[in-house]
C-alpha positions in Angstrom: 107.7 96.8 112.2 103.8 96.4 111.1 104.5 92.7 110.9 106.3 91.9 114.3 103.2 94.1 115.5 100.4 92.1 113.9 102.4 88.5 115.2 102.7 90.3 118.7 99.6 91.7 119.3 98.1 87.9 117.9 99.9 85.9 120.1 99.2 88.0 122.9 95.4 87.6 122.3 95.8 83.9 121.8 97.9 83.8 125.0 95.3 85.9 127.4 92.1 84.6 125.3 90.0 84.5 128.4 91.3 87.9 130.2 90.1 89.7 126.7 86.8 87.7 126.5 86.0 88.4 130.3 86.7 92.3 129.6 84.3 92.2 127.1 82.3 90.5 128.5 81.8 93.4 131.7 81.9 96.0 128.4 78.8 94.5 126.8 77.2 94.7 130.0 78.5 97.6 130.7 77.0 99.0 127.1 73.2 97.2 127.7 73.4 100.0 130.9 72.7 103.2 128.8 70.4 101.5 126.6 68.2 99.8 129.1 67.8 103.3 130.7 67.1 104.9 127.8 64.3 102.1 127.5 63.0 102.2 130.6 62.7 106.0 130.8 61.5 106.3 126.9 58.0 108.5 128.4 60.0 110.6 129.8 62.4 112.0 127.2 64.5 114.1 129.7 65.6 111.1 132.4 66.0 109.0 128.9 68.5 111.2 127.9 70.1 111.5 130.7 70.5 107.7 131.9 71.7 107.7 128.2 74.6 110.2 128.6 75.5 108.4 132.1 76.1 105.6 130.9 78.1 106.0 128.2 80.4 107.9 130.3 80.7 104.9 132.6 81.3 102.9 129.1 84.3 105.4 128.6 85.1 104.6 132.2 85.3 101.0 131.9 87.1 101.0 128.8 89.9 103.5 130.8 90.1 100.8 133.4 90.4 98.4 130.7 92.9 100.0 128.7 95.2 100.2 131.8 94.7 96.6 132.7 96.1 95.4 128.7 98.9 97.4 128.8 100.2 94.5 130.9 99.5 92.5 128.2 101.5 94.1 126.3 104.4 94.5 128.4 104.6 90.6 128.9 102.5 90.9 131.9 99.0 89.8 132.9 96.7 90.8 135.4 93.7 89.8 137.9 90.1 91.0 138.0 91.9 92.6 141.6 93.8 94.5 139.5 91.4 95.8 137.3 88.8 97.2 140.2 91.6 98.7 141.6 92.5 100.2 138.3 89.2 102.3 138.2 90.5 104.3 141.1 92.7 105.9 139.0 91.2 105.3 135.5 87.7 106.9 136.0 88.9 110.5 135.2 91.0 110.2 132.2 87.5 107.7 131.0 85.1 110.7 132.2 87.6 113.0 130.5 87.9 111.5 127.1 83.6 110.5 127.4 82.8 114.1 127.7 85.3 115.6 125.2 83.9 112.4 122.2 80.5 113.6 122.6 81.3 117.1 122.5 83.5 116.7 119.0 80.7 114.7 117.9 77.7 116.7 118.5 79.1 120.0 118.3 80.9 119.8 114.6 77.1 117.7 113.7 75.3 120.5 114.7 77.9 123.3 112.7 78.1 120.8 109.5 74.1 121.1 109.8 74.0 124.8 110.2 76.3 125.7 107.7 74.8 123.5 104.9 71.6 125.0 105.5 72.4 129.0 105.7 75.1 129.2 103.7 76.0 128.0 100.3 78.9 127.2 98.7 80.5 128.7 102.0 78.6 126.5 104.2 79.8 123.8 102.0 83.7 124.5 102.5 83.0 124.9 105.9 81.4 122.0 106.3 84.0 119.8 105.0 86.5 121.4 106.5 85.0 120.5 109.8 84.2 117.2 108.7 88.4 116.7 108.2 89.2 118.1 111.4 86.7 116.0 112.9 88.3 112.9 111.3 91.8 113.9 111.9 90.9 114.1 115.7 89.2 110.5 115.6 92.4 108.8 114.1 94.4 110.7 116.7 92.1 110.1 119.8 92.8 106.1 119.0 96.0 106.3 121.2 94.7 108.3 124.0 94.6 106.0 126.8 98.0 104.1 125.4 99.5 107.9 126.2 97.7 108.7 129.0 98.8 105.1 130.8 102.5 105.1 129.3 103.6 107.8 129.6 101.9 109.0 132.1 100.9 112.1 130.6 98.3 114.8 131.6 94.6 114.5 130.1 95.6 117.7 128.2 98.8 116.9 127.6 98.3 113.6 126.9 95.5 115.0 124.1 98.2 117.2 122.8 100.5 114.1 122.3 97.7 112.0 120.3 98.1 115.0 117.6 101.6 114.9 117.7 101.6 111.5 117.1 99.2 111.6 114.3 101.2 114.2 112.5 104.2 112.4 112.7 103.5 108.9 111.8 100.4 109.6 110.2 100.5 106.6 107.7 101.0 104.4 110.9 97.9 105.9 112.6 95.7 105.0 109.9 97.0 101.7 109.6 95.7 101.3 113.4 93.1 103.0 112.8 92.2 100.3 109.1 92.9 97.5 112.0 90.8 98.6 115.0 87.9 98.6 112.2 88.8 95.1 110.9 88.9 94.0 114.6 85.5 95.8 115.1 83.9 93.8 112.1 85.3 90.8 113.4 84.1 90.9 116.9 80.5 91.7 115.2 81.0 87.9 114.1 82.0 87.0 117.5 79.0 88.8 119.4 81.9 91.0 120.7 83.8 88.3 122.8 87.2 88.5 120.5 89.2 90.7 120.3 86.6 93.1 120.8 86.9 96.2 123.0 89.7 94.7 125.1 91.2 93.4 121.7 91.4 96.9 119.9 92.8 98.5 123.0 95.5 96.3 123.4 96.4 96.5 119.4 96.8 100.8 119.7 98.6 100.0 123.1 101.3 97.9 121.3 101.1 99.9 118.2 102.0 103.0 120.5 104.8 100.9 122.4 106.5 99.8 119.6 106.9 103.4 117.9 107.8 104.9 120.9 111.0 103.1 120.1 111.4 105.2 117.2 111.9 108.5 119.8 113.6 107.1 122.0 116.3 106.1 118.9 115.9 109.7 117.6 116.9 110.8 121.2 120.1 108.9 121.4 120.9 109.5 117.7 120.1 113.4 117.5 121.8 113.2 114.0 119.8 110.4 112.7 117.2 110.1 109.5 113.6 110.2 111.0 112.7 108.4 107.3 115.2 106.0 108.1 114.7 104.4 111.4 116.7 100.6 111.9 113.8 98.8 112.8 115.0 95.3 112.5 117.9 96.7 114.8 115.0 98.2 117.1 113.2 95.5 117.0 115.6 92.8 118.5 114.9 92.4 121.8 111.5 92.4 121.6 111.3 90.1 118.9 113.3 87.2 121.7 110.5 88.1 124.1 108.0 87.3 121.7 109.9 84.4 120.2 108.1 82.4 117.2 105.7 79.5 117.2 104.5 76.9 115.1 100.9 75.8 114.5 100.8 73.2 116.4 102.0 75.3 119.8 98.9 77.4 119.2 97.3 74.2 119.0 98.9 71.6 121.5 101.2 74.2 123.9 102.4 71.6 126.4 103.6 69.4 123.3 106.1 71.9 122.2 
């Protein structure tokens, strides 16, 4: 299964190499917004802060729109520059959502790692870790939260309770997507962002989330059925004719194929 998703999610990129560069593209600028702000109101610390906290919210924004546009992507789709504007209609609140909850789990456990080191000893230090592991465990899981909220169609909250539940129960397979959004991240860094990027690494936890979901909806039909031994390869068939195989030279020379 991690190898049909590695081969799918690459031809997809290769196939919609301009979509993913444009998205990134309007994310970099998108990024530069905060940080300008910050810049240009560096005197004054309060409006520096807060053009810094605006815009990365509107970063969380764009990457909501964005994350509903590649689901296309990964349902054989595509989609127009149209589609994505239109797409921040509905995507701005699950973006603002998921914005304002990151930067809570980030400065909240920072600030109780801090005080705990400091005021309490050995204590403080099991405390601290411990947050330090919840704060972890919630990173890996938050990976699929726009892939949930956009697939299923689930509820902020609910679709927060569902990242968890996936994490617990394929946790192996999270971190795998988690080990490949940060090998797509140090790629892009070569790349000045442009591929795969931001557009890149939602499309790989959109498809990673897609394909598993085929492992519920087996365990649905099949009540009775190992969850250590699910038939992939059976699972797997259909998509595998969409996707089809291709030689070098079709990534190369398509029309000579």
């Amino acid at each position: 299964m991690i190898g049909f998703l590695i081969r799918k999610n690459f031809y997809d990129l290769w196939d919609n190499l301009f979509r993913v560069a444009l998205v990134n593209i309007g994310f970099i600028i998108s990024l530069a917004v905060p940080l300008l702000l910050s810049y240009v109101f560096r005197n004054v610390p309060a409006l520096s802060l807060a053009g810094l906290g605006i815009g990365v919210l509107w970063c969380f924004v764009y990457l909501s729109a964005a994350a509903q546009m590649v689901r296309r992507i990964s349902d054989y789709g595509s989609f127009g520059f149209r589609d994505f504007f239109r797409g921040l209609k509905t995507a701005w609140s699950a973006g603002l959502f998921l914005g304002i909850f990151s930067i809570l789990i980030i400065v909240v456990p920072a600030y109780g790692i801090v005080f705990y080191l400091l005021n309490f000893k050995w204590l403080g230090l099991f405390l601290a870790a411990l947050i330090f592991w919840v704060l972890l465990i919630t990173i890996v899981s938050l990976q699929f939260f726009f892939a949930i909220r956009y697939r299923l169609d689930a509820h902020l909250f609910k679709a927060l309770k569902k990242c968890f539940i996936i994490y617990f129960d394929n946790t192996g397979f999270s971190l795998f997507t988690l080990l490949s959004g940060m090998f797509s991240l140090a790629l892009s860094t070569l790349l000045v962002f442009l591929f795969p990027g931001p557009a890149g690494m939602l499309l790989f936890a959109d498809e990673a989330l897609r394909l598993r979901l085929l492992k519920y909806d087996y365990l649905e039909a099949n009540p009775d059925a190992s969850r250590k031994k699910i038939p992939w390869d059976a699972l797997l068939i259909e998509e595998r004719e969409k996707t089809g195989a291709r030689s070098l030279k079709n990534f190369i020379f398509p029309w000579k194929d």
